[in-house]
N, C-alpha and C positions, 0 to 999 in steps of 0.2 A: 617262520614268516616268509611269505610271496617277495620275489624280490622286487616288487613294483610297489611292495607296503609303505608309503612314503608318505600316507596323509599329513595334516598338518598335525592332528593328535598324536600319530606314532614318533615311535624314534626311529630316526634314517637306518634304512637297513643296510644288510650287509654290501648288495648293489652298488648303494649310494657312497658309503665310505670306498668302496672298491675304485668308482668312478673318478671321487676325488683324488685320489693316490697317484690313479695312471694319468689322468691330466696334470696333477700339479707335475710330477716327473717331467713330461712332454712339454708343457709351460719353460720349465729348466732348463732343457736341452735347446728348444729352439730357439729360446733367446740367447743362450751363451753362441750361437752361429748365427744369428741376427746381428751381435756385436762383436763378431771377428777380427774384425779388421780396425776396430779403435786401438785397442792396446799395442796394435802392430804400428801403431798410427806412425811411430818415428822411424822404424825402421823401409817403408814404404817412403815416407821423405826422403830418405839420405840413397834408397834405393834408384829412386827416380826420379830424383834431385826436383823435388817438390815445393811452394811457396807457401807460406803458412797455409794462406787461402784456400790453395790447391790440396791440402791437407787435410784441412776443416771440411773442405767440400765431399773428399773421398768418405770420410767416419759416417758426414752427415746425411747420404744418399740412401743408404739402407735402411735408418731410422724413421726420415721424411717417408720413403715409401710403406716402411711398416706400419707407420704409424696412418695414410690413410688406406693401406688395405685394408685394415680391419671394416673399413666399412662395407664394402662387398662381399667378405669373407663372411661378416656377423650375420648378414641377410641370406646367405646361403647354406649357411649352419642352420638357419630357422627353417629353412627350405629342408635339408637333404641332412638334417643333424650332426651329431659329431663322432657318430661312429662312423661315417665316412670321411669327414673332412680333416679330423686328426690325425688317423697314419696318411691321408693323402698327401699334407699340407706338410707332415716332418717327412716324407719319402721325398717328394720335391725340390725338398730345401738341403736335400742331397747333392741337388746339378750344379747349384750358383759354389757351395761349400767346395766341392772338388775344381770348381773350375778358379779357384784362387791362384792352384799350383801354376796353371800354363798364364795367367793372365797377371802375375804378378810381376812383369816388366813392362807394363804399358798401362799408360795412366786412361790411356779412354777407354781399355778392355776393363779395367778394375774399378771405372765406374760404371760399366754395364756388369759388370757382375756383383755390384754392391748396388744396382737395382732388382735385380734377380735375388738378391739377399736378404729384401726387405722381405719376403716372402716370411720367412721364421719370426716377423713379428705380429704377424698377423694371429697367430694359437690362442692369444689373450681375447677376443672375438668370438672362439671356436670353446672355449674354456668355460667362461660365466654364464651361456646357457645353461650347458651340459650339469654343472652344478646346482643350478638354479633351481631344475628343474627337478634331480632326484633330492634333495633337502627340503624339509617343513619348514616355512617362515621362520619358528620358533627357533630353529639351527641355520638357517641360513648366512645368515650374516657371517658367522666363525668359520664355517664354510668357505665362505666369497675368501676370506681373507687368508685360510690356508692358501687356495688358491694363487691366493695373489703375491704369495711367498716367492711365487719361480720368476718375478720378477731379479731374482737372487740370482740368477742363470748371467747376469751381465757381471753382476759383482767377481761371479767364478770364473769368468771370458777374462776377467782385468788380470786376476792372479795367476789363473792356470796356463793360460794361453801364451802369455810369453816365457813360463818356467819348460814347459814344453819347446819351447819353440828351439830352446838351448839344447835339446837332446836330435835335434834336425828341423829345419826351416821348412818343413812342408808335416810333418808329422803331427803339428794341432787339426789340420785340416783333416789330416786322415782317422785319426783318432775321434771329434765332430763325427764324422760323416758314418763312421760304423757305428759311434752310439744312436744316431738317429734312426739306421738303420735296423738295426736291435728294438728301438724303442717304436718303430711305424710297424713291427710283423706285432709286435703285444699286442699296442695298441689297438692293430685289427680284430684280433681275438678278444679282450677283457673291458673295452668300452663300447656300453651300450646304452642307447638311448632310451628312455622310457616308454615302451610300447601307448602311452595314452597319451603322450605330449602331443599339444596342438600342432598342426603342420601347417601351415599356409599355402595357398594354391595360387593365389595374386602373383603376377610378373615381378621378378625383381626390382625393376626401377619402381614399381607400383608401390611395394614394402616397403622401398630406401624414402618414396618421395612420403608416404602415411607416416614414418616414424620421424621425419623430418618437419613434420607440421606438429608435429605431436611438443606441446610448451617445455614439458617434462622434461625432451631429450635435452635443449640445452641450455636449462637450469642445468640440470646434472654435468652438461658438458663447459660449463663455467665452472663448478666447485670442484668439478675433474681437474680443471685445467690448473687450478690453485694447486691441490694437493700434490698429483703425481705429476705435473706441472715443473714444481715447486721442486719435488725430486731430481728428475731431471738436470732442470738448471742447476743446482749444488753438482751434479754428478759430472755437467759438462764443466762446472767453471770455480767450482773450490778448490781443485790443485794450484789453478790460474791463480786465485785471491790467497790462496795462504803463500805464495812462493812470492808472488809482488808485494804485498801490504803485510806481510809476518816476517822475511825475509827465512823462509825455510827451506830446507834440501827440495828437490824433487822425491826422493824415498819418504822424507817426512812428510810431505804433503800429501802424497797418494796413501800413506798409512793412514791418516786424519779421514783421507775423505774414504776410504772405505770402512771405516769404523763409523762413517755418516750414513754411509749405505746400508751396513747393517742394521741398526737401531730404525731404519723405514722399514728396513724387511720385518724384524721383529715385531715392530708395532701393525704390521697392516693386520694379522689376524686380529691384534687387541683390537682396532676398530672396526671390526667386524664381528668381535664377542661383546663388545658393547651394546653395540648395535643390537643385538638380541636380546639383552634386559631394555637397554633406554633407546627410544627414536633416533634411529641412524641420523637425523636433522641436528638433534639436540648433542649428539658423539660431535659431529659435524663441526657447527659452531662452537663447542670448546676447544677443541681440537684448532682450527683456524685462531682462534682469540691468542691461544698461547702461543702461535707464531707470532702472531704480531705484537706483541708482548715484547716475545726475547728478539726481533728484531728490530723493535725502537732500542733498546738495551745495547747491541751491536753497531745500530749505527755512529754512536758514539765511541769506536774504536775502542774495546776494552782491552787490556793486556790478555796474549790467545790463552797464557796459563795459571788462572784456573777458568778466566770468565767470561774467553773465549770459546773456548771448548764447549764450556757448560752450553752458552749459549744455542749451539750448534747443535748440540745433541741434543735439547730441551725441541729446538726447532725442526729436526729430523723424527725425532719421537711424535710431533704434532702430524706434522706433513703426511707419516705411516700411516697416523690414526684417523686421519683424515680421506686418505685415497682406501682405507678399506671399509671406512662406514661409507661411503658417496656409492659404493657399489651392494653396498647392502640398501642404499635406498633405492638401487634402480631397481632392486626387487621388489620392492613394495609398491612402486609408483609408477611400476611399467603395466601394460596389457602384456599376460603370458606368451601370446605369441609374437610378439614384437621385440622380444629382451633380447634376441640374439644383434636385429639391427640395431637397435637404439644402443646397446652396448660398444657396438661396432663406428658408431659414430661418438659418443661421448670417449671410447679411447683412443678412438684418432685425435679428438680436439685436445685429449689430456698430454699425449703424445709432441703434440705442435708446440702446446703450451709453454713444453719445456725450452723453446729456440729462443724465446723472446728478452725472457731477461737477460742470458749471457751475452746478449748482444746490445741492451741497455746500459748494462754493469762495465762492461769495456766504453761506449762509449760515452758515462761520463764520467768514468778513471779518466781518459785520455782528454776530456773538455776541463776536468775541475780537481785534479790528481786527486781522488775521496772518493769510497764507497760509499759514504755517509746515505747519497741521495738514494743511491739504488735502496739498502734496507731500507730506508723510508717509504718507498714507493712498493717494498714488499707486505711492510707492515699495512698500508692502507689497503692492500689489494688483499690480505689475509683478512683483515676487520670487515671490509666489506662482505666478503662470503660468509663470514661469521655471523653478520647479521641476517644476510637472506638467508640464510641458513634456517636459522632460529625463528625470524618471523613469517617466511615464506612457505618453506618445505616442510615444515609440520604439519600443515593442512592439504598436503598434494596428495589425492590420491589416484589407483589405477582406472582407469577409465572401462 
């Protein structure tokens, strides 16, 4: 088989699985150096004698910015594809990663270097084309959602990064920065872009401003904002809620919440094998329904062991399944050459999304001492996408 045999009748070739491999790898890597400096997060405090605030601001700098580079990134991958923009974008993300060592005694060099850091969040942009594009509908979706596994790349920043850090305080940095390296010479060799994939010749603002008129992008970039959203927030502020309202260690609460973080990772290819038998819309909508389910169920304070937990997992398992059918439908429902921007914009909003509740959830702990409201106001925001879901985006199609 031609490696470019990828119709919608055949089965992906061997190109296309190759493809997927060395991205989802490159996904992995650049995220775990995207979120470098969170799990470092206390020791930066005590280093530089830092105010909660001043603390929250440093994690959050890299994230904000990653999250809307993708949009320029996405439009430029459509441009100039991702057999350039992936070793460019991990060799890059080389300069901010090493410049931690000299900048880690000064709080305004370490938030210029955790804007230079946002850089490694951008790959998820440069990723869902490149997939998009060698995969047949028929496969695409499980695809998307391998893909969307290296969002696992932060989970491994949380654990590895500070066991490392115990063997020398600059040596996560350096070990980061030679895999990246390793991984941008592959990458220039083993990922290639579809010799027939559409290319666009329109000016970048031209693209960013067409896919921004486009309805599509942000419907998608609402059910984005739920799902991986939705992740997000648990991932910034579940340690937070199990150590105040459970009264648990910090080791126990970071155990819990990475065992939340798993069960998204897991589930994101499920919603995107679903996706391939039943309409990414329809994944979509169940998926959102049973959040908001087991989060009316939570807002009433259950005991965390068994029906805690349960809850949490049930609602981690949704959230997965959720942010990998939303991107199996941007395949269906985008113009082929537009998937890179439109991708680039719906995961920037999915990205943002995540700011908002942890900063709800604190403020009406601190107004009304009870999560109660927040789940509540999760589950209505879960229901609601369940239903556009269901009754809107089943009829969307690509223009």
């Amino acid at each position: 088989m031609d490696e470019t045999d990828a119709t919608p009748a055949a089965r992906p070739s061997a190109a296309a699985y190759r493809n997927l491999a060395v991205a989802t790898v490159g996904f992995t890597l650049t995220f775990w150096a995207w979120d470098l400096v969170a799990p470092l997060g206390s020791d930066f405090k005590d280093r530089l004698g830092l105010s909660s605030f001043q603390q929250s601001l440093l994690v959050a700098v890299p994230v904000i910015v990653g999250s809307l580079g993708r949009v320029p990134v996405g439009a430029l991958t459509d441009r100039y594809g991702a057999r350039r923009m992936f070793p460019l974008v991990a060799a890059l993300t080389i300069i901010p990663v090493l410049l931690i060592i000299p900048a880690r005694d000064s709080f305004g060099a370490m938030l210029g270097v955790g804007f230079l850091l946002g850089l490694g969040g951008t790959t998820f942009a440069i990723g869902i084309p490149l997939v998009n594009s060698w995969f047949p509908p028929a496969r695409r979706g499980f695809a998307l959602g391998v893909f969307g596994m290296g969002m696992g790349g932060v989970a491994l920043s949380g654990y590895f990064t500070p066991r490392i850090a115990e063997h020398g305080e600059n040596l996560p940095f350096l070990v980061v920065a030679v895999a990246l390296a390793v991984f941008a010479l592959l990458a220039a060799v083993l990922i290639t872009d579809r010799p027939d994939r559409p290319v666009p010749t329109s000016p970048l603002a031209t693209r960013l401003g067409q896919a921004g008129r486009l309805r599509v992008t942000w419907e998608l970039s609402a059910l984005y904002a739920i799902g991986f959203g939705g992740i997000v927030a648990f991932g910034v502020y579940l340690p937070t809620y199990l150590k105040t309202w459970y009264d648990l260690s910090p080791t126990d609460a970071g155990t819990k919440a990475a065992g939340f973080a798993l069960v998204t990772v897991v589930f994101r290819p499920v919603g995107g094998w679903l996706s391939d038998r039943i309409h990414p819309a329809t994944v979509t909508s169940f998926a959102l329904a049973v959040v908001a389910l087991f989060a009316v169920v939570q807002a009433f304070d259950p005991v965390l062991n068994p029906t805690g937990t349960l809850c949490f997992l049930v609602m981690a398992a949704g959230l997965g399944t959720a942010s990998g059918s939303v991107f199996a439908l941007v395949s269906q429902v985008t113009p082929q050459p537009q998937v890179g921007s439109v991708t680039g914009i719906v995961g920037a909003v999915g990205g943002l999304g995540g700011f908002v509740p942890p900063l709800v959830m604190g403020a009406i702990y601190s107004a009304k001492d009870s999560y109660s409201i927040g789940f509540m106001l999760l589950s209505d925001l879960a229901l609601a996408g369940c239903v556009y879901a269901y009754g809107r985006m089943r009829e969307a199609k690509a223009d």
